[in-house]
Backbone as JSON, one array per atom type, in Angstrom:
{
  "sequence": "XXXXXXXXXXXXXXXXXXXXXXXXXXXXXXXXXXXXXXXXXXXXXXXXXXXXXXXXXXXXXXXXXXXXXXXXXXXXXXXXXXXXX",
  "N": [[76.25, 132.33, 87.71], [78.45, 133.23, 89.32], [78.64, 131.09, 90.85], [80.23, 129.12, 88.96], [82.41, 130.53, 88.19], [83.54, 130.4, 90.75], [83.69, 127.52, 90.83], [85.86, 127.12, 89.15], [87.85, 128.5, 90.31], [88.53, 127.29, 92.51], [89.36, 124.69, 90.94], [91.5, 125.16, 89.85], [93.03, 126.18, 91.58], [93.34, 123.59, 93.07], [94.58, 122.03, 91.01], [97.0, 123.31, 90.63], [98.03, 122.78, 92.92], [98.0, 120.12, 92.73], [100.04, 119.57, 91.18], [102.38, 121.08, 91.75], [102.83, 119.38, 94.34], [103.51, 117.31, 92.61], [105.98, 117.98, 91.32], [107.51, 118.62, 93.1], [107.62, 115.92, 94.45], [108.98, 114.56, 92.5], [111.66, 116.1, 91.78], [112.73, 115.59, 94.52], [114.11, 113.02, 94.17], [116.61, 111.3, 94.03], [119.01, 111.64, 92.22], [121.55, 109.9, 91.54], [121.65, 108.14, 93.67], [119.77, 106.38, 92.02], [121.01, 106.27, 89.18], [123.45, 104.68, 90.48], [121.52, 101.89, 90.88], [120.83, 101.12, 88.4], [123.23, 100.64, 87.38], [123.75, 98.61, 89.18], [121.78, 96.69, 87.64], [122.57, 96.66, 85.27], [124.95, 95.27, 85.47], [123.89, 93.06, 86.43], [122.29, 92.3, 84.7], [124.26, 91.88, 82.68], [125.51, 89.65, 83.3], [123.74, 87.37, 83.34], [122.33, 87.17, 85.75], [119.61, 87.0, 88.29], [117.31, 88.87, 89.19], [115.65, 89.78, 92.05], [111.98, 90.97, 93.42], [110.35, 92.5, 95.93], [107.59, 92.91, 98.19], [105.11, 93.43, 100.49], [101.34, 93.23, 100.56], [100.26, 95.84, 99.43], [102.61, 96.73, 98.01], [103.79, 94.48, 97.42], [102.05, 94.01, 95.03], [103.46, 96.29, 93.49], [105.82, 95.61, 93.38], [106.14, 93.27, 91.96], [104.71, 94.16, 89.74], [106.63, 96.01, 88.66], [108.6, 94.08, 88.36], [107.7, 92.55, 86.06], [107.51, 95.15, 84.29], [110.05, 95.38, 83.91], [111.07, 92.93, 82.9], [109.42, 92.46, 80.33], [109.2, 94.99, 78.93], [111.4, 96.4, 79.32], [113.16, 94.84, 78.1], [112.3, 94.42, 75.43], [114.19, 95.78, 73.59], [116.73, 94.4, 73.74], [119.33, 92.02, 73.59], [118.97, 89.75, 74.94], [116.2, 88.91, 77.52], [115.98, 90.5, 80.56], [116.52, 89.2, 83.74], [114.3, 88.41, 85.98], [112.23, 88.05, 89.32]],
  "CA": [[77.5, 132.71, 87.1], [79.51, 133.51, 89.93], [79.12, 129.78, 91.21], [80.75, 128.51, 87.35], [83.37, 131.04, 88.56], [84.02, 130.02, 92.09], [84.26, 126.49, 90.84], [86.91, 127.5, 88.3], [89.12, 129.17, 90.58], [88.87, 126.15, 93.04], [90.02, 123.78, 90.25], [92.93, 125.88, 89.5], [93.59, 126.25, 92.68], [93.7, 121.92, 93.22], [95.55, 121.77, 90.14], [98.14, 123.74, 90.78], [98.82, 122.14, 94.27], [98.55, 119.27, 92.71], [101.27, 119.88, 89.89], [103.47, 122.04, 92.86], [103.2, 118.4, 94.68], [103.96, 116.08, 92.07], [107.1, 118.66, 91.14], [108.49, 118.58, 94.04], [107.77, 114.72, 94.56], [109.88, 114.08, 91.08], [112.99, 117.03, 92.39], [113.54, 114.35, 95.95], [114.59, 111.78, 93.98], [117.83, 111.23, 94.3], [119.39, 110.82, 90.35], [122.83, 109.66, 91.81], [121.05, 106.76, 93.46], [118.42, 105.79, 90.83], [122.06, 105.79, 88.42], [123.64, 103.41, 90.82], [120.79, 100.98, 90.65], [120.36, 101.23, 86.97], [124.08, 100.03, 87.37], [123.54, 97.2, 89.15], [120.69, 96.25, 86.79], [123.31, 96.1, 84.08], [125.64, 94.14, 85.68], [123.17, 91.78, 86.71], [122.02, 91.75, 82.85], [125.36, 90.93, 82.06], [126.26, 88.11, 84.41], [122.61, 86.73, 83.51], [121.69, 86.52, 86.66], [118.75, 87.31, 88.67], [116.87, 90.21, 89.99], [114.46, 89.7, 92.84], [111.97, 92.34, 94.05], [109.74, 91.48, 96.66], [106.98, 93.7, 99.18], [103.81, 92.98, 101.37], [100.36, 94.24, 100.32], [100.27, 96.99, 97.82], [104.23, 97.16, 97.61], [104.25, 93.48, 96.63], [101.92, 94.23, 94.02], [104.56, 97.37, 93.17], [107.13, 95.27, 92.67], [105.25, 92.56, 90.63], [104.53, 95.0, 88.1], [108.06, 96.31, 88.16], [109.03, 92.92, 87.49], [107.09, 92.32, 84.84], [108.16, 95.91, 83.46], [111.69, 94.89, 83.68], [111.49, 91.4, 82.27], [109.28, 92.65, 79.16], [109.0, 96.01, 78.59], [112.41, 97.05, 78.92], [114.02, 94.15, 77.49], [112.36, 94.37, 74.33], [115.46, 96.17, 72.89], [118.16, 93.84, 74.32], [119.86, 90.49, 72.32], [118.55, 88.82, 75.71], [115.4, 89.52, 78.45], [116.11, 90.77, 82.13], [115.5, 87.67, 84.38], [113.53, 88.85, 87.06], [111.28, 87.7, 89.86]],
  "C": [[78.66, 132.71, 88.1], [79.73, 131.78, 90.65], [80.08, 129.07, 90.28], [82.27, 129.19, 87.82], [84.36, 130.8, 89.55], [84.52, 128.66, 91.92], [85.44, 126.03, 89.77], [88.21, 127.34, 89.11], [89.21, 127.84, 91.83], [89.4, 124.91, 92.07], [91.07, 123.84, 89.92], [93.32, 125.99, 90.5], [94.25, 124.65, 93.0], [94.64, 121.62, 92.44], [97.0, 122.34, 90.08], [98.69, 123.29, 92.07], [99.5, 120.54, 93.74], [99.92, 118.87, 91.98], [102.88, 119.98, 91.06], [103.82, 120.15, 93.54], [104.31, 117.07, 94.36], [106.17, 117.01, 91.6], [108.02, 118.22, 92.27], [108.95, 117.07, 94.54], [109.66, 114.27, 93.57], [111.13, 114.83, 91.68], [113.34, 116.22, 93.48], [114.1, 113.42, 95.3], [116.08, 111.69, 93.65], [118.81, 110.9, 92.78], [120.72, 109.96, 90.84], [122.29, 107.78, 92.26], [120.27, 106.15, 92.36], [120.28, 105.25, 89.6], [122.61, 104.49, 89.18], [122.85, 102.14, 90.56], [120.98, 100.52, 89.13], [122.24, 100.38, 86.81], [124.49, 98.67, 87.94], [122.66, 96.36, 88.62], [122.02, 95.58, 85.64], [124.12, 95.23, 84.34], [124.78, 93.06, 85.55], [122.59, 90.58, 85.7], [123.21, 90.56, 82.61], [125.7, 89.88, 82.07], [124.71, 87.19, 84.24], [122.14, 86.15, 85.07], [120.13, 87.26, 87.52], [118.2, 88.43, 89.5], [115.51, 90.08, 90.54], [113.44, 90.69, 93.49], [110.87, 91.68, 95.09], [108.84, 92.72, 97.7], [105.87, 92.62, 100.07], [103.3, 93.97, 100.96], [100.69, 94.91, 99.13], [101.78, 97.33, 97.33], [104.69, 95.78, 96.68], [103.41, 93.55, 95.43], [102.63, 95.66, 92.96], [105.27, 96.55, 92.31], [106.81, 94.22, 91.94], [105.35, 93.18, 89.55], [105.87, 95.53, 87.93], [108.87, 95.19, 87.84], [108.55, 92.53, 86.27], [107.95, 93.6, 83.52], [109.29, 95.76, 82.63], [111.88, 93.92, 83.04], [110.76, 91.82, 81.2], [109.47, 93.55, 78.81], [110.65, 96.39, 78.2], [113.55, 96.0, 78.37], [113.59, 93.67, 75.93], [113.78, 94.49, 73.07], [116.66, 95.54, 73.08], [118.2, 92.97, 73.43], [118.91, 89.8, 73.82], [117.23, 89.73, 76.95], [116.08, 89.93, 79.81], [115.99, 89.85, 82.95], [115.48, 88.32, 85.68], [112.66, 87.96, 87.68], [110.68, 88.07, 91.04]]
}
């Protein structure tokens, strides 16, 4: 019983660091920048022109999938797609 217990209060314990982590992750982010961007996105829409993203390793598969995001996902709702690469 008291092991069922002990491994309780260690899960609650992980979980709440991990929560406290991800909180505080999400609060650094800068909204002022993230708006700028999101503003040169739209221009870029506008002017149809292109938006390149580009890493090495696990960043270039980052920004792969954020290309992809960008060119389908969030251009479902538009008259035209995102052109990304």
């Amino acid at each position: 019983m008291q092991s069922t217990s002990l491994n309780k209060k260690r899960m609650e314990a992980y979980l709440s660091q991990y929560i406290k982590a991800h909180k505080e992750t999400l609060d650094s982010i800068p909204l002022d920048k993230v708006a700028g961007i999101i503003t040169l996105f739209k221009k870029a829409w506008r002017e149809g022109r292109k938006i390149f993203f580009f890493g090495n390793g696990g960043s270039g598969t980052n920004s792969s999938h954020f290309a992809t995001d960008l060119g389908k996902g969030a251009s479902d709702a538009l008259p035209k797609p995102f052109r990304c690469l």
